[in-house]
PyMOL Python script that loads the backbone (N, CA, C, O; Angstrom):
from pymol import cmd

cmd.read_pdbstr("""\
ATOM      1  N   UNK A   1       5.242  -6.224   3.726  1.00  0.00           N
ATOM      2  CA  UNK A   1       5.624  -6.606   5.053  1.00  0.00           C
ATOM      3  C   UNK A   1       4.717  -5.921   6.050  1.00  0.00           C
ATOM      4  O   UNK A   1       4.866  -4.732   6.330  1.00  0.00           O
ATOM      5  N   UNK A   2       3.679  -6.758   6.638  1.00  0.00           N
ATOM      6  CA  UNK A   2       3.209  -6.143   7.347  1.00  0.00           C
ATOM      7  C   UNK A   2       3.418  -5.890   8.649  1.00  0.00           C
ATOM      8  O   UNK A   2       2.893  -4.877   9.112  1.00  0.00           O
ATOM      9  N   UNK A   3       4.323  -6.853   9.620  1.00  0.00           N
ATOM     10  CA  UNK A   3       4.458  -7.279  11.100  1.00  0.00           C
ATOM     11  C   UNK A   3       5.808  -6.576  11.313  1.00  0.00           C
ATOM     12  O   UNK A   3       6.753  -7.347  11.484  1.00  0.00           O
ATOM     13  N   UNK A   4       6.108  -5.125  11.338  1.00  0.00           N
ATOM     14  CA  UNK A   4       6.808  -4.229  11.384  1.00  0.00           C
ATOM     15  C   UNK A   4       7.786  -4.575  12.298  1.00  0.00           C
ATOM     16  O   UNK A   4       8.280  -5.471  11.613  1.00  0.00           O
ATOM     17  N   UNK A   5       8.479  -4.571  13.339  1.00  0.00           N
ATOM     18  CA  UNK A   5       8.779  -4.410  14.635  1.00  0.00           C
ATOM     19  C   UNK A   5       9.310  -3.219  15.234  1.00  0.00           C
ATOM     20  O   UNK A   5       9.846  -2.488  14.402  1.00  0.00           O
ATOM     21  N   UNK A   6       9.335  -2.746  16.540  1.00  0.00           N
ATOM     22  CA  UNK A   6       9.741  -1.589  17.294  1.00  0.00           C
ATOM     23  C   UNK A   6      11.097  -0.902  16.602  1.00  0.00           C
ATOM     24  O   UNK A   6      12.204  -1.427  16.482  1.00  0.00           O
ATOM     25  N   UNK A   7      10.853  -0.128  16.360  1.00  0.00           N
ATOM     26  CA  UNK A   7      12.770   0.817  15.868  1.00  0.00           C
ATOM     27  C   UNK A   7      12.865   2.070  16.942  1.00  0.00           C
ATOM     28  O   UNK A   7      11.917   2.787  17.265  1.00  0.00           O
ATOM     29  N   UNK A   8      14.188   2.170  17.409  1.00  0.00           N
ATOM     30  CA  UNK A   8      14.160   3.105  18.471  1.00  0.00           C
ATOM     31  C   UNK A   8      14.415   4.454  17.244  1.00  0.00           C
ATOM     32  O   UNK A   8      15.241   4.462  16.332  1.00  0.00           O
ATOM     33  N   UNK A   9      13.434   5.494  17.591  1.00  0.00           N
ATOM     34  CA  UNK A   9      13.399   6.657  16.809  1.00  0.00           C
ATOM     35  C   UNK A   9      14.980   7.643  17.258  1.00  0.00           C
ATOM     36  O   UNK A   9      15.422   8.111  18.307  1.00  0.00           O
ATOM     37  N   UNK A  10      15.517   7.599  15.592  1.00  0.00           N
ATOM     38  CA  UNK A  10      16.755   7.986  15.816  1.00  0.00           C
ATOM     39  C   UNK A  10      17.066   9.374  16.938  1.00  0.00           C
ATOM     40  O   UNK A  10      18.192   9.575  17.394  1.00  0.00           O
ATOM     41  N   UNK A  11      16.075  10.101  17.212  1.00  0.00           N
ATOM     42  CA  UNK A  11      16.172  11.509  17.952  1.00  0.00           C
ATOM     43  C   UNK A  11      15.859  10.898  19.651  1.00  0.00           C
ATOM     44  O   UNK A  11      16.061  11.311  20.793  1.00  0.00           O
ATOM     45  N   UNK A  12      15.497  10.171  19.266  1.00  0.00           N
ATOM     46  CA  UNK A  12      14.378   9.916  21.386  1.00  0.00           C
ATOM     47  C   UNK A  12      14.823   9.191  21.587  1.00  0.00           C
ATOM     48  O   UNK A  12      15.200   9.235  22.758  1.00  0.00           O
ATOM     49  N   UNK A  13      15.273   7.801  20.788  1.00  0.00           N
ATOM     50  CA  UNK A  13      15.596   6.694  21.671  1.00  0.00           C
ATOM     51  C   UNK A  13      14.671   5.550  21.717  1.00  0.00           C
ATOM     52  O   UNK A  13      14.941   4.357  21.581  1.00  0.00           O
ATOM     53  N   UNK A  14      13.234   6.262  21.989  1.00  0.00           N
ATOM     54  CA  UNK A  14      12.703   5.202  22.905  1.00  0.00           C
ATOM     55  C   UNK A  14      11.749   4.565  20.999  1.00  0.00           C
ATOM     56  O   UNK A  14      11.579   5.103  19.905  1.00  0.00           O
ATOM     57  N   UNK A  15      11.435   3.333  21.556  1.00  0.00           N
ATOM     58  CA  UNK A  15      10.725   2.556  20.486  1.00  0.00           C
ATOM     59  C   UNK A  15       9.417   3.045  19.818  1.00  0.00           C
ATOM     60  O   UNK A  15       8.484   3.567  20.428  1.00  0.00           O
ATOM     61  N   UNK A  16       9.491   2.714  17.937  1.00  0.00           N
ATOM     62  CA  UNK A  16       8.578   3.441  17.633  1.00  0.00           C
ATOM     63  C   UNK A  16       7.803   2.321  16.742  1.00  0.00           C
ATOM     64  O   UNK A  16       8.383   1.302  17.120  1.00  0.00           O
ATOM     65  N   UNK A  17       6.741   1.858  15.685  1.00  0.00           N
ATOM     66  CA  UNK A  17       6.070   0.796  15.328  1.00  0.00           C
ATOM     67  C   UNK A  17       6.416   1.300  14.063  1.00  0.00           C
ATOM     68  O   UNK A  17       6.336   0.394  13.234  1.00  0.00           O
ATOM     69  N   UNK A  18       6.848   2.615  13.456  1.00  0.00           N
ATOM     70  CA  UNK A  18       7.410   3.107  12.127  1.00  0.00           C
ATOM     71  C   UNK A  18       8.907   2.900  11.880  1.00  0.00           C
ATOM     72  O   UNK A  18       9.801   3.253  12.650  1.00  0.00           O
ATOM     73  N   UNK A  19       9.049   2.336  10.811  1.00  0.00           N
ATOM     74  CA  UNK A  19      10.578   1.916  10.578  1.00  0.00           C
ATOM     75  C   UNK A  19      11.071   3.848   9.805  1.00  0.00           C
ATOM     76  O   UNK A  19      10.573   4.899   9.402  1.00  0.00           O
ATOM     77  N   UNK A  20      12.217   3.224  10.023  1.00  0.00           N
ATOM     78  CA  UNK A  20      12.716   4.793   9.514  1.00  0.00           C
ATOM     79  C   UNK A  20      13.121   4.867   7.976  1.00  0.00           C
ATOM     80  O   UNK A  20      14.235   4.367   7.827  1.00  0.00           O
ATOM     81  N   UNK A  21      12.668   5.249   6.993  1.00  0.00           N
ATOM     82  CA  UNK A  21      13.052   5.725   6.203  1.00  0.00           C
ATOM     83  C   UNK A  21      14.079   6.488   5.376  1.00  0.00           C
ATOM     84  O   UNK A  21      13.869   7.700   5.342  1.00  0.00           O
ATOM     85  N   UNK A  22      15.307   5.987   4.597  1.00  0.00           N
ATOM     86  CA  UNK A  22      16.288   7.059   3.748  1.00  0.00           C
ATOM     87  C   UNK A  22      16.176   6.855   2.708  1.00  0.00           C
ATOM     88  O   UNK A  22      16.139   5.679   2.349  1.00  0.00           O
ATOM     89  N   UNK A  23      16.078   7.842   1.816  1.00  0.00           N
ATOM     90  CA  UNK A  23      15.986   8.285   0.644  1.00  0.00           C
ATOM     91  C   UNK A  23      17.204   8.043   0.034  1.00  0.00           C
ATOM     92  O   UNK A  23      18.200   8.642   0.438  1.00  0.00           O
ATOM     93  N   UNK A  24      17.285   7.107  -1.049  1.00  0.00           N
ATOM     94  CA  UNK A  24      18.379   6.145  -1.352  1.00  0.00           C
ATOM     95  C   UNK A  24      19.255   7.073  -2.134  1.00  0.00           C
ATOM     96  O   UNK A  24      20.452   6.925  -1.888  1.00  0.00           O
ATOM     97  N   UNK A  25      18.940   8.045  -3.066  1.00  0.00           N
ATOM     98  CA  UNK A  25      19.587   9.350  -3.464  1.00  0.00           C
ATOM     99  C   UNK A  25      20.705  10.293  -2.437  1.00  0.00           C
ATOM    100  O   UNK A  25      21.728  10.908  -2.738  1.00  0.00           O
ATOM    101  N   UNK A  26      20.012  10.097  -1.125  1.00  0.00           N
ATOM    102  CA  UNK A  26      20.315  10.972  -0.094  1.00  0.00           C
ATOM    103  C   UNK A  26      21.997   9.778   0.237  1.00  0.00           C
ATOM    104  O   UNK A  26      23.197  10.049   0.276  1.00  0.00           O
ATOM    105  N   UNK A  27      21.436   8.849   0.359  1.00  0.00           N
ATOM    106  CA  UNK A  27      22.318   7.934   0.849  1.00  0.00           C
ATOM    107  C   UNK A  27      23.934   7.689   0.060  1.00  0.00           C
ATOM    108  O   UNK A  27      25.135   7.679   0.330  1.00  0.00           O
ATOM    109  N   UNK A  28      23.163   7.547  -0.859  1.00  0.00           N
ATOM    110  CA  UNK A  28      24.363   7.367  -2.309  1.00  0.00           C
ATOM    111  C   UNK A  28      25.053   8.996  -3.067  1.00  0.00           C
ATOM    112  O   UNK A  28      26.129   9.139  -3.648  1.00  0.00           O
ATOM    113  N   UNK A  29      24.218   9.807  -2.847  1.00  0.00           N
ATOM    114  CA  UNK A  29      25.131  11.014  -2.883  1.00  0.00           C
ATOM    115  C   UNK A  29      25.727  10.952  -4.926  1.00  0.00           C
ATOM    116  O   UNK A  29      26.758  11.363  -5.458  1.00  0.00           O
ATOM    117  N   UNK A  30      24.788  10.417  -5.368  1.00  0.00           N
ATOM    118  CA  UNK A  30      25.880  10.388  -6.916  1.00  0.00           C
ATOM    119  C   UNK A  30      26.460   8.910  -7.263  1.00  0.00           C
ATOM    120  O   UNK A  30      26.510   8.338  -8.352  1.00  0.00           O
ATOM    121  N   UNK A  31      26.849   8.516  -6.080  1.00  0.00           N
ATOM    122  CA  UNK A  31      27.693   7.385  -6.564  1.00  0.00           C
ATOM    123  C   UNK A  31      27.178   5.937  -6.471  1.00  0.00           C
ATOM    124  O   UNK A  31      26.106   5.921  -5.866  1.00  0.00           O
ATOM    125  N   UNK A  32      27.455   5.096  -6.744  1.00  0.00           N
ATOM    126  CA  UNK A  32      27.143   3.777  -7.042  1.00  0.00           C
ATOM    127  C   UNK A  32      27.143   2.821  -5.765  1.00  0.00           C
ATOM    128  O   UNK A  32      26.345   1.916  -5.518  1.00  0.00           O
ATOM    129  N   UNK A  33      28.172   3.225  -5.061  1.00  0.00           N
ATOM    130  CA  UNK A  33      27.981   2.008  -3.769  1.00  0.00           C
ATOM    131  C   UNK A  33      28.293   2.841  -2.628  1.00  0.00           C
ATOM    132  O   UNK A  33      28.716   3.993  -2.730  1.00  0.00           O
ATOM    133  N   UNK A  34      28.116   2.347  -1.737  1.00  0.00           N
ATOM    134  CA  UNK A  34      28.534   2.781  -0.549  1.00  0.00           C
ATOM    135  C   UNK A  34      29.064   1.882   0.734  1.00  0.00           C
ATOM    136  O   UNK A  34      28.845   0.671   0.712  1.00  0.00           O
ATOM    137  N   UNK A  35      29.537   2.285   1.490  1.00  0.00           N
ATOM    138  CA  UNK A  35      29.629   1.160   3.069  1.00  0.00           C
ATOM    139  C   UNK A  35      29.134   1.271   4.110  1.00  0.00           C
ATOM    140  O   UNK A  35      29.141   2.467   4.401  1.00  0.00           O
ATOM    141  N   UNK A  36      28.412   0.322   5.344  1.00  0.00           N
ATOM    142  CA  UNK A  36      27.724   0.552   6.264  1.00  0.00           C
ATOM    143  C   UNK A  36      28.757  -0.560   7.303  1.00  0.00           C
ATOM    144  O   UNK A  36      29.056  -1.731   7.068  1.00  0.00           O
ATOM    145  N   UNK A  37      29.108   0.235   8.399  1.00  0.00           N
ATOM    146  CA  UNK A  37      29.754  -0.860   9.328  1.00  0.00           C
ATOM    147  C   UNK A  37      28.850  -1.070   9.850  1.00  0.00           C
ATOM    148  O   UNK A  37      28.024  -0.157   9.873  1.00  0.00           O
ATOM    149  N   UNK A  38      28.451  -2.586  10.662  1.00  0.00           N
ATOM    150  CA  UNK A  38      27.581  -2.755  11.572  1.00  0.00           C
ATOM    151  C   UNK A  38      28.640  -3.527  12.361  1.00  0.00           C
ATOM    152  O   UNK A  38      29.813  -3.787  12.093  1.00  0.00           O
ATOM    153  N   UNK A  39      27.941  -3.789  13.320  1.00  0.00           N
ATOM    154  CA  UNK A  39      28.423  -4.973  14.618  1.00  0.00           C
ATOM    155  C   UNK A  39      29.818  -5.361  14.268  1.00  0.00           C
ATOM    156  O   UNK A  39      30.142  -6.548  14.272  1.00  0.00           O
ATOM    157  N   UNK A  40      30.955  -4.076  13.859  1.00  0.00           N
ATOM    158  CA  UNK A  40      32.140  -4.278  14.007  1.00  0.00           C
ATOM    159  C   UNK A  40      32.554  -4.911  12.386  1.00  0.00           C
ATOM    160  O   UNK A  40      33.702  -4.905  11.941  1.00  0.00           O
ATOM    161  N   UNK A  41      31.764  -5.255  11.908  1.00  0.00           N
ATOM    162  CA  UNK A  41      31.746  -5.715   9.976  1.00  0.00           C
ATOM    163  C   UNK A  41      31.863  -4.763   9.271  1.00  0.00           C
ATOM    164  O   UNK A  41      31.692  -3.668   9.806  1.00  0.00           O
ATOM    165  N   UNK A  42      32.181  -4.811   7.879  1.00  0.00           N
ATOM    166  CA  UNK A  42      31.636  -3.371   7.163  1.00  0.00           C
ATOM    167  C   UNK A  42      31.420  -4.324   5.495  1.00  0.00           C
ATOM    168  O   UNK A  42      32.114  -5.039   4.773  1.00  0.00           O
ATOM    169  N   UNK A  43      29.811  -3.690   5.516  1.00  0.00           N
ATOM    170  CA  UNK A  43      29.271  -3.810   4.060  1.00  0.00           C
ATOM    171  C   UNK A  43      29.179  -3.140   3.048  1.00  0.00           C
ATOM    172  O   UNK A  43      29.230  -1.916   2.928  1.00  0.00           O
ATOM    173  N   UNK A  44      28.978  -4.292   1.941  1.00  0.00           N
ATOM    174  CA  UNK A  44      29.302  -2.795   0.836  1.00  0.00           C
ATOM    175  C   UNK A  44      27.819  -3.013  -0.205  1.00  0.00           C
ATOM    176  O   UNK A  44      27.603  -3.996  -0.914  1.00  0.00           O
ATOM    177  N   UNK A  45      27.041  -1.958  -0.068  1.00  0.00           N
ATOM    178  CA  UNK A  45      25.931  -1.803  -0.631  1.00  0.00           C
ATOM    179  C   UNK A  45      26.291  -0.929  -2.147  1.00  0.00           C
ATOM    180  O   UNK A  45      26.986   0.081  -2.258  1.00  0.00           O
ATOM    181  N   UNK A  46      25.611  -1.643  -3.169  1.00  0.00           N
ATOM    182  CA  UNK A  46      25.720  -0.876  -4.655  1.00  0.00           C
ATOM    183  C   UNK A  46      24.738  -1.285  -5.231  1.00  0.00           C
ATOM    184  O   UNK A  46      24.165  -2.373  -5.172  1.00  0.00           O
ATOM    185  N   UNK A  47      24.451   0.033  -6.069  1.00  0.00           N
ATOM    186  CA  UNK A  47      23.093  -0.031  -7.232  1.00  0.00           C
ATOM    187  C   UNK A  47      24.163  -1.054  -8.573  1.00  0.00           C
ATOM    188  O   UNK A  47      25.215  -0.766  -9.143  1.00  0.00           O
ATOM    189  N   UNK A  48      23.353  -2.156  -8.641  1.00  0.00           N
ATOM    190  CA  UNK A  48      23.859  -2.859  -9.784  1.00  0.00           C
ATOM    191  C   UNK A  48      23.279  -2.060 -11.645  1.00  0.00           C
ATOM    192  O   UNK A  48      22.393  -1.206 -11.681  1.00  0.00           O
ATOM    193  N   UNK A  49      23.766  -2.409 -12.543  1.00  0.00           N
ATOM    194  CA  UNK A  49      23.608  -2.181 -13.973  1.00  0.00           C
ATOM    195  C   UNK A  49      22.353  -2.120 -14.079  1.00  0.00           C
ATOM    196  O   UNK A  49      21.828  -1.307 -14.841  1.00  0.00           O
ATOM    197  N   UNK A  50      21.645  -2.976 -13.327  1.00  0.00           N
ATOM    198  CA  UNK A  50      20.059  -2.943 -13.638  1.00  0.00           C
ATOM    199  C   UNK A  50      19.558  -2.114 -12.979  1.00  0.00           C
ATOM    200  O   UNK A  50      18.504  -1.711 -13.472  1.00  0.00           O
ATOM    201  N   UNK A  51      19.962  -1.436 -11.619  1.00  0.00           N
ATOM    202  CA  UNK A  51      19.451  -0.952 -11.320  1.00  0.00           C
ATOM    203  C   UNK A  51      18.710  -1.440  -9.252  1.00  0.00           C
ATOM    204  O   UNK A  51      17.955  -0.937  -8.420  1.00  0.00           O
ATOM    205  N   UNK A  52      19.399  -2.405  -9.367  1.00  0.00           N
ATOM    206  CA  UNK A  52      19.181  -3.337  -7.844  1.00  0.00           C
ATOM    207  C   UNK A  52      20.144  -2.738  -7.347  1.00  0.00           C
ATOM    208  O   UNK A  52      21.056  -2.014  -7.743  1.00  0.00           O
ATOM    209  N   UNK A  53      19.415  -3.609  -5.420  1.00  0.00           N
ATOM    210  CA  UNK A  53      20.245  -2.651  -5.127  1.00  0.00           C
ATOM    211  C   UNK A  53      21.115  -4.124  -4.139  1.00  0.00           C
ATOM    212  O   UNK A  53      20.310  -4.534  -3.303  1.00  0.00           O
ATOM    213  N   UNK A  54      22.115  -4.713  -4.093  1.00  0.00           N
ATOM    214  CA  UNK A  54      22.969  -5.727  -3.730  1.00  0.00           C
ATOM    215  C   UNK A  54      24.138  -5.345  -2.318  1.00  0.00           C
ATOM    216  O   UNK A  54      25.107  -4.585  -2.305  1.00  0.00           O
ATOM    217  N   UNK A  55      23.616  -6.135  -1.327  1.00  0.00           N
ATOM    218  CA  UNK A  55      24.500  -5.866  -0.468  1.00  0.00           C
ATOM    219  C   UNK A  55      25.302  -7.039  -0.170  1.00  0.00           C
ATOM    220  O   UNK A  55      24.900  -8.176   0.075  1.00  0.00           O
ATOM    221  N   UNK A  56      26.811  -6.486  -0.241  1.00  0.00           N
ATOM    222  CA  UNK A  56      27.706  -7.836   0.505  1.00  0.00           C
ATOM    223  C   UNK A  56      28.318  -7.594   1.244  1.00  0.00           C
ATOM    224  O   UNK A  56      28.635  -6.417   1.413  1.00  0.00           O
ATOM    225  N   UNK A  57      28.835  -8.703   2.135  1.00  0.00           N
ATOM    226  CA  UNK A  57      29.980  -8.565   3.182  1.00  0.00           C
ATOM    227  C   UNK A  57      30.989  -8.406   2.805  1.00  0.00           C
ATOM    228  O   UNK A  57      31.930  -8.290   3.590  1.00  0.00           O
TER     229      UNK A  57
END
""", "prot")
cmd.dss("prot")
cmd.show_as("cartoon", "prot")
cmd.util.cbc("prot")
cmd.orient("prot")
């Protein structure tokens, strides 16, 4: 992917051309899935058997 777009840098705010990076270990903590609310929704992200990584609503 080359045509990045602006991400506001989580500390400043203001827009940056580098997307931000998490370390999927960091994220998952041990366990297999996790949840992310967005825009009032909440998803549920999990490392599948193989090893993917599958997000649903």
């Amino acid at each position: 992917m080359t045509d990045a777009k602006p991400v506001p840098d989580p500390d400043t705010g203001k827009p940056t051309d580098v997307p931000v990076v998490f370390d999927a270990a960091q994220l998952f903590r041990g366990k297999r899935e996790i949840y992310i609310d967005f825009d009032g929704l909440r998803y549920r992200l999990r490392i599948t058997r193989r090893g993917k990584l599958l997000l649903q609503k």
